[in-house]
C-alpha positions in Angstrom: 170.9 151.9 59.4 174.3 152.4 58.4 176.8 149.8 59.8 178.9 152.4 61.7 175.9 153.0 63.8 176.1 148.8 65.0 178.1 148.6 68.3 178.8 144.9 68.9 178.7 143.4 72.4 181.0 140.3 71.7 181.1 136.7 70.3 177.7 134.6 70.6 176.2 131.7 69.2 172.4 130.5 68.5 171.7 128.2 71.4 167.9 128.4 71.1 168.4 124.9 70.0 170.1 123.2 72.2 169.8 125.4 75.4 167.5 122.7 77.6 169.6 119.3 76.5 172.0 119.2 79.6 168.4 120.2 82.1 166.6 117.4 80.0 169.1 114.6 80.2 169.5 115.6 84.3 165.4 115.1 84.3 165.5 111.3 82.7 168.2 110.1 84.5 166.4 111.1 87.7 163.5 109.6 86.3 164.9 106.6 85.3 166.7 105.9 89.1 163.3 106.6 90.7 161.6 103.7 88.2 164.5 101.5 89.2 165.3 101.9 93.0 162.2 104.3 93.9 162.3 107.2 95.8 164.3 107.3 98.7 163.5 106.2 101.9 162.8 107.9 104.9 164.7 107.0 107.8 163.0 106.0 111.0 163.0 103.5 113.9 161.2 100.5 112.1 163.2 101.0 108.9 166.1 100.7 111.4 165.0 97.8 113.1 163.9 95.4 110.2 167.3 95.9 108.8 169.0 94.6 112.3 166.3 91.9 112.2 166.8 91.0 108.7 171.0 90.9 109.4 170.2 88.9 112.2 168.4 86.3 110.7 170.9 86.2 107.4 173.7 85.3 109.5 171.5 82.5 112.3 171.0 80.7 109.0 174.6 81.3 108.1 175.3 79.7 111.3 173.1 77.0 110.9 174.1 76.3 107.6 178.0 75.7 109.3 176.9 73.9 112.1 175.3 71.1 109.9 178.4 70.8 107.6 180.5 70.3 110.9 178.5 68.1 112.4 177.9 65.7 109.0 181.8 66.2 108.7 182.4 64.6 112.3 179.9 61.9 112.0 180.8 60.3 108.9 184.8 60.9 108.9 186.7 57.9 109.2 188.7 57.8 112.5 192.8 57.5 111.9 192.8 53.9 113.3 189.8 52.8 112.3 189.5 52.9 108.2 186.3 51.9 106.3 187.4 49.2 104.9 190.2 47.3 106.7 193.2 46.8 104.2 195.6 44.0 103.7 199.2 43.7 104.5 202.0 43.7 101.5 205.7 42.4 101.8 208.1 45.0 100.6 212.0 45.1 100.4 215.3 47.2 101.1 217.6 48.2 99.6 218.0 47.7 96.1 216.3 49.9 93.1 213.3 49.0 90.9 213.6 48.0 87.8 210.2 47.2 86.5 208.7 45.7 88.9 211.6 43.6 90.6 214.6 45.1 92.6 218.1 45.2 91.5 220.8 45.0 93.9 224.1 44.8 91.3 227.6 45.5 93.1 231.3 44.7 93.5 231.5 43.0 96.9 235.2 44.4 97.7 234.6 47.9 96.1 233.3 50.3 99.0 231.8 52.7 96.5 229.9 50.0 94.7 228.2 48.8 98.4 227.6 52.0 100.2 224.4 53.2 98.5 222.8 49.8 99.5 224.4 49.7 103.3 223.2 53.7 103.2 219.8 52.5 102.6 219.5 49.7 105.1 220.7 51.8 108.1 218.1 54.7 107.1 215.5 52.2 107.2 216.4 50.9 110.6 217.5 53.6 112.6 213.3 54.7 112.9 213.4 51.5 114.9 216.0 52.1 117.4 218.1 49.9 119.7 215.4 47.4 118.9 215.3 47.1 116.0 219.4 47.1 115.6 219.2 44.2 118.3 216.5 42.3 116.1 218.8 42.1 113.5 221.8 42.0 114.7 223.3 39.0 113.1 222.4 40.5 110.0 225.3 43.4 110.3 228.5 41.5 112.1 230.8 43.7 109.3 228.5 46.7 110.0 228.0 46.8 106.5 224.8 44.5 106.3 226.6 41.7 104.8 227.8 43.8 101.7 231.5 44.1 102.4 232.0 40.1 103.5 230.0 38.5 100.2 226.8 38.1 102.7 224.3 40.6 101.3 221.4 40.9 103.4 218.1 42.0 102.2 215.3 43.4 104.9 211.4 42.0 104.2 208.9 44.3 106.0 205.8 43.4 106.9 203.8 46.7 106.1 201.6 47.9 108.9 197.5 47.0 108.0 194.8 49.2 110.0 192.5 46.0 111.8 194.3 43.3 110.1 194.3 40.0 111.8 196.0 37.6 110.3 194.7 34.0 109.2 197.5 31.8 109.4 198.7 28.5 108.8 199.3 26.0 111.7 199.9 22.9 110.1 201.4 21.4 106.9 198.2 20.1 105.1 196.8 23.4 104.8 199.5 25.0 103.0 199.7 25.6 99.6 201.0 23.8 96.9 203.2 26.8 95.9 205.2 26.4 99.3 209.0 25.9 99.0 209.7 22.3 99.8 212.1 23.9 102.4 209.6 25.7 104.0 207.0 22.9 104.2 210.3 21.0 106.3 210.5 23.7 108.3 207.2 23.9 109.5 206.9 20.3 109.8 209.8 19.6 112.1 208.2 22.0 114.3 205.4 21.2 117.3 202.0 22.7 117.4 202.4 25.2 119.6 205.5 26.6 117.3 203.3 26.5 114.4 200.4 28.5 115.8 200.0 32.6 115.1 203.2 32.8 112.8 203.2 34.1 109.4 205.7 32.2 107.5 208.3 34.0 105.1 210.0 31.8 102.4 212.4 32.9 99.8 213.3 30.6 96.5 216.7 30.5 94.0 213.9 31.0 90.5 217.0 29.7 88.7 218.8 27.0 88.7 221.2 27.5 91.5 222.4 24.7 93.7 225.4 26.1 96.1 223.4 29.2 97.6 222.2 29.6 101.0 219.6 31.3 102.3 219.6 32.1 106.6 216.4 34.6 107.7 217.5 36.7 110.8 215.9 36.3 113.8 213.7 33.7 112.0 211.7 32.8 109.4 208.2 34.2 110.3 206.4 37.2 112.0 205.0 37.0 115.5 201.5 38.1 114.9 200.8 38.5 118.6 200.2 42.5 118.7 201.9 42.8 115.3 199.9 45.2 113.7 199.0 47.4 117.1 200.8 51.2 116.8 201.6 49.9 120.7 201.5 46.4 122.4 200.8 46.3 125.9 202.3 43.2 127.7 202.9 42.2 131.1 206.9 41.6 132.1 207.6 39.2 135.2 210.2 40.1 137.3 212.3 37.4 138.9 212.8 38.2 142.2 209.1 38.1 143.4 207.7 37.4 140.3 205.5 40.3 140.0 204.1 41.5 136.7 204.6 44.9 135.6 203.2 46.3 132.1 205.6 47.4 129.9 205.2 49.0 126.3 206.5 47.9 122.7 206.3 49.2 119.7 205.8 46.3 117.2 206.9 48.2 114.1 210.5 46.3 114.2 208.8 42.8 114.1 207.2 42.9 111.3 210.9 43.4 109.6 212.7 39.6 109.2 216.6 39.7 107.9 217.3 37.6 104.6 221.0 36.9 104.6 222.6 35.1 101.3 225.2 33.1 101.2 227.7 31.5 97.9 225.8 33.5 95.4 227.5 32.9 91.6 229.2 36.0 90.4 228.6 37.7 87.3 225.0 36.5 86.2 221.9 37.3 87.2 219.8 35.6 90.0 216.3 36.0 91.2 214.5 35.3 93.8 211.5 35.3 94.6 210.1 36.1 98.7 206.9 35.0 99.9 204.8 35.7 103.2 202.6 33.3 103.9 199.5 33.6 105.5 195.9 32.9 104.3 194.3 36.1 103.9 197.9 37.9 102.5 197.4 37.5 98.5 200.1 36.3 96.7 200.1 39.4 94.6 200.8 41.7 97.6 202.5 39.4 99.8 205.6 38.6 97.4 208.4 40.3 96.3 211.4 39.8 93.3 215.0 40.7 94.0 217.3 40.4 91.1 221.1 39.8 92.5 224.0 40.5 90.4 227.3 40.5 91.8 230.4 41.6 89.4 233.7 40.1 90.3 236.2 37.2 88.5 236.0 34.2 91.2 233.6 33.8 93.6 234.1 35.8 96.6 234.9 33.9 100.0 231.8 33.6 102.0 233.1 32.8 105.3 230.6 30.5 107.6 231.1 31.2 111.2 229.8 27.5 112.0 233.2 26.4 110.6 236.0 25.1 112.9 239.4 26.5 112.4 
């Protein structure tokens, strides 16, 4: 047949091939998703209603599950006043900055710039106590600068607060240790019993070689223990007049805070000392602090005594 004679009907390809791929890769994936989730379900009421039931119980376990953690959680938590394991009391200090483990307290006594960090420090610490706690220490600020400004630098010893502490102390001479300062065993001894009795005794020592220095403790030189370790001590108030009782409320926090005021300290050296509370269950490792002193100047500054007559 001559060529003229061929009419062609357009581009084409041989597909004969290739023509069932796309239906045969459409048949094994359905395949495959029947083997692997299986045909689909019909829906109905029971289909319906072990799917609720099966929710239902997922989630009462859930619950249970919860309410087991909360209630282990509340049995065996430790309540706020009542720790496992009751602690022990520690002595610390203000002001003053730690070097190592002692604190420096190094200043010019009639330079105001040198002295304000260490009077700033002070009155933050006692303002959380209030009138009370100003009162307490009263005696401690007469040049409303703690001491500092006057050449009587006075250092604050806390008793930190102890959950159920109760304090074992000592009420006569021949139990204390032999580590006691000999002014300290003095003091306790010129005292009667009944002076001696629920006091924890604080004692601070020159460790050098220092014999013109003075050492006063503002109100006293122990803590109260009666209630001293209560967030709130109840205790009854007598009035006068008819001498009825009537409860009133403290909070002990400012008793456990004694004022060490130093007098005639050398200029221009070093000095340490070394503060002790005393009481029979309060370790010596917690119950002790060092200060290091260190007061710049060319003479001695005056340290006025107010017990002097004029």
């Amino acid at each position: 047949m001559p060529n003229e004679l061929i009419i062609t009907k357009g581009a084409y390809k041989i597909t004969k091939k290739f023509r069932r791929v796309q239906q045969r890769h459409e048949e094994h994936a359905h395949s495959w998703n029947d083997r692997v989730r299986g045909p689909n379900p019909k829906n109905s009421l029971m289909r319906l209603l072990k799917l609720i039931g099966f929710y239902l119980a997922l989630y009462v376990c859930i619950a249970i599950v919860l309410i087991c953690n909360f209630a282990i959680v509340f049995n065996l938590r430790v309540p706020e006043n009542q720790p496992h394991e009751p602690r022990c009391t520690s002595l610390s200090s203000v002001p003053g900055n730690f070097v190592g483990s002692r604190k420096m307290i190094r200043y010019t006594p009639d330079q105001r710039l040198g002295i304000t960090p260490y009077v700033q420090q002070i009155y933050k610490f006692v303002e959380k106590y209030g009138n009370d706690g100003i009162r307490h220490l009263r005696a401690c600020n007469l040049d409303n600068n703690w001491g500092y400004n006057t050449g009587l630098p006075c250092v604050l010893l806390k008793l930190n607060f102890a959950h159920n502490f109760t304090p074992i102390t000592y009420s006569d001479t021949f139990s204390l240790p032999k580590e006691v300062p000999n002014d300290l065993y003095d003091y306790i001894l010129q005292l009667s019993l009944e002076q001696r009795t629920y006091r924890i005794w604080v004692g601070c020592s020159f460790m050098d070689n220092i014999t013109d220095a003075r050492i006063e403790y503002i109100p006293n030189r122990y803590y109260d223990t009666d209630g001293l370790f209560e967030k709130e001590y109840v205790y009854l108030q007598y009035i006068s007049e008819n001498m009825t009782a009537k409860q009133s409320y403290e909070n002990p926090a400012y008793r456990r805070v004694v004022g060490v005021q130093f007098r005639n300290l050398p200029m221009n050296r070093d000095i340490t000392v070394k503060c002790v509370a005393w009481a029979k269950n309060i370790p010596m490792g917690v119950g002790s602090i060092y200060l290091v002193f260190h007061l710049k100047g060319l003479e001695v500054f005056p340290n006025p005594d107010p017990d002097d007559d004029y």
